[in-house]
C-alpha positions as CSV (number, residue, x, y, z in Angstrom):
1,X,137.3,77.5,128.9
2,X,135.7,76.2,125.5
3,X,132.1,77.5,127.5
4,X,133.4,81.3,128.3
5,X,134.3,81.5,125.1
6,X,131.0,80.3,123.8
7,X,129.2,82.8,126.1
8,X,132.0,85.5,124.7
9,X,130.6,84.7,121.2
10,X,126.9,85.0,121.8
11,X,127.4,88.2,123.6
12,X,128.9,89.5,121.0
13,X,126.5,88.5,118.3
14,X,124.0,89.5,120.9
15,X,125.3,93.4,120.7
16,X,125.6,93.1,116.8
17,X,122.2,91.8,116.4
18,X,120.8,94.6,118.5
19,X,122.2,97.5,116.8
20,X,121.0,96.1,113.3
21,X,117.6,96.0,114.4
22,X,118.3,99.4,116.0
23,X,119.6,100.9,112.4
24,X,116.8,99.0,110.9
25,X,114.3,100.7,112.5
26,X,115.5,103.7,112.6
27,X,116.1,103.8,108.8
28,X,112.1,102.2,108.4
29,X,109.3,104.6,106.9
30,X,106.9,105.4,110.3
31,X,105.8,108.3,108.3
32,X,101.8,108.3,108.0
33,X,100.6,109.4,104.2
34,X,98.3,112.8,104.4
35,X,95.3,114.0,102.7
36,X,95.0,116.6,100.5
37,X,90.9,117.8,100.1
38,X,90.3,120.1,97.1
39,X,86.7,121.8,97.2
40,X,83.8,119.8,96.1
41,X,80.6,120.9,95.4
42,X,78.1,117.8,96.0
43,X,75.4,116.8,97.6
44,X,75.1,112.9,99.2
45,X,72.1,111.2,97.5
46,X,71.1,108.0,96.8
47,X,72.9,107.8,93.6
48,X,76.5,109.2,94.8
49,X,79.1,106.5,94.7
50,X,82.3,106.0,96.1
51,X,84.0,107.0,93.0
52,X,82.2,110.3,93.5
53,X,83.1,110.7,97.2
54,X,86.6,110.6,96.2
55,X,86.5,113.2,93.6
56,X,88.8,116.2,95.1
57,X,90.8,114.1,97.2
58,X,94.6,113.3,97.0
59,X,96.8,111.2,99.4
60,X,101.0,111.7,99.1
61,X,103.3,110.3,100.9
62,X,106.9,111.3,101.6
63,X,108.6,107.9,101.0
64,X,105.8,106.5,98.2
65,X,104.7,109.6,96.5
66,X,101.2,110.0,95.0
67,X,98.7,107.2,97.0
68,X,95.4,108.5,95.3
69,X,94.7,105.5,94.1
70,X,94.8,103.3,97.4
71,X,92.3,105.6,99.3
72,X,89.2,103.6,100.1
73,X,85.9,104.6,101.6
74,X,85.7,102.7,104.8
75,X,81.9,104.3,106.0
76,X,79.0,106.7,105.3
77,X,77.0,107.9,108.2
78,X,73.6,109.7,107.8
79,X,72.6,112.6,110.3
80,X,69.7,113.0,109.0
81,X,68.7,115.9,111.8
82,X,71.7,117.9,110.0
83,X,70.9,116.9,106.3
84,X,74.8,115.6,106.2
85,X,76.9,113.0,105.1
86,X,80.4,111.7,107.5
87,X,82.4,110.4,104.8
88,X,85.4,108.3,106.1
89,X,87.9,107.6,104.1
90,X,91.4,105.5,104.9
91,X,94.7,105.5,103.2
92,X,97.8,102.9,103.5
93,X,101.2,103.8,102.1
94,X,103.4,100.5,101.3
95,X,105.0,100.3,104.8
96,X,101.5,99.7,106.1
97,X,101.2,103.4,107.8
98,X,97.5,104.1,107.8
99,X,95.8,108.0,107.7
100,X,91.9,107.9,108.2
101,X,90.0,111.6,107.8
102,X,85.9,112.3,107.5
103,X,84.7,115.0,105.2
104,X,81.2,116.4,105.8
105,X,78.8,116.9,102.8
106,X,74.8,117.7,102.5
107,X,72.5,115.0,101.9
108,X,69.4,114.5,100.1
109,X,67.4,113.2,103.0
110,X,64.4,112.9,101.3
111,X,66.0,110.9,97.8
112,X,67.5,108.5,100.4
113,X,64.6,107.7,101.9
114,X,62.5,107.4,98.8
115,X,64.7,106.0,96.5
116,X,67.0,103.9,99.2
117,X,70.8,103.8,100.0
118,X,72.7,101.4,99.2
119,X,74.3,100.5,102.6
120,X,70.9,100.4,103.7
121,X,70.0,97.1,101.9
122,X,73.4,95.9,102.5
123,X,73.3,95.9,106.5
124,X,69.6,94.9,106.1
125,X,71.2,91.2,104.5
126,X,73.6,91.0,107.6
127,X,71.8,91.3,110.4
128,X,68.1,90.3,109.6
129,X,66.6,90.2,112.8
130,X,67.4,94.1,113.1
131,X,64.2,96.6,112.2
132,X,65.5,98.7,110.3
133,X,63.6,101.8,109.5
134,X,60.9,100.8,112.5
135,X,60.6,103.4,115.2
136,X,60.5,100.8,117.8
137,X,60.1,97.5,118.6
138,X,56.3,97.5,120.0
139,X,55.9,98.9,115.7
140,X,57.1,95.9,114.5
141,X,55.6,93.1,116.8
142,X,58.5,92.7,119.3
């Protein structure tokens, strides 16, 4: 007797505890923030910064409101066939619901290579057996 109605119990708290995780999530924030891209006249040189990159850009959110602040950018890829600049940029709101977009600018092929790019010298510390800037590996004595 005393074991049905321990089993009675735990179903029963079971049930409860199933439709508070239920209302839980359904009342959590899955909503991902958005970007908002105003028109910016730059060009991607060797002197442009992330602060710059982020000029003309806004993240809301419908739960947290204005994100601006929180965007980060997470890369900067060179084509330097196109003259252009893939700028990705990431966004979190406070739930932890991430946005990531790319914007496209010109580049200034020629400053970057004379003057150098700061990610350059960067990845050049991490990974020092890679030849950077060779054309191949018979070039550098490999």
């Amino acid at each position: 007797m005393r074991g049905n109605i321990l089993g009675i119990f735990f179903s029963i708290l079971s049930g409860v505890l199933i439709v508070l995780i239920v209302v839980a999530y359904g009342r959590s924030d899955r909503t991902a923030p958005e970007f908002r891209f105003s028109v910016l006249d730059m060009v991607y040189n060797s002197r442009t910064t992330d602060s710059d990159l982020i000029n003309g850009i806004a993240a809301y959110d419908s739960k947290d409101g204005e994100l601006t602040d929180r965007i980060v950018v997470e890369k900067v890829v060179l084509n330097r066939d196109k003259s252009t600049a893939v700028v990705y940029y990431a966004v979190a709101d406070f739930s932890g619901n991430v946005t990531k977009q790319s914007r496209v600018f010109p580049a200034d092929i020629d400053d970057i290579d004379n003057n150098g790019d700061s990610s350059d010298i960067i990845e050049e510390g991490l990974f020092p057996n890679l030849n950077v800037g060779s054309k191949s590996g018979a070039e550098s004595g490999n």
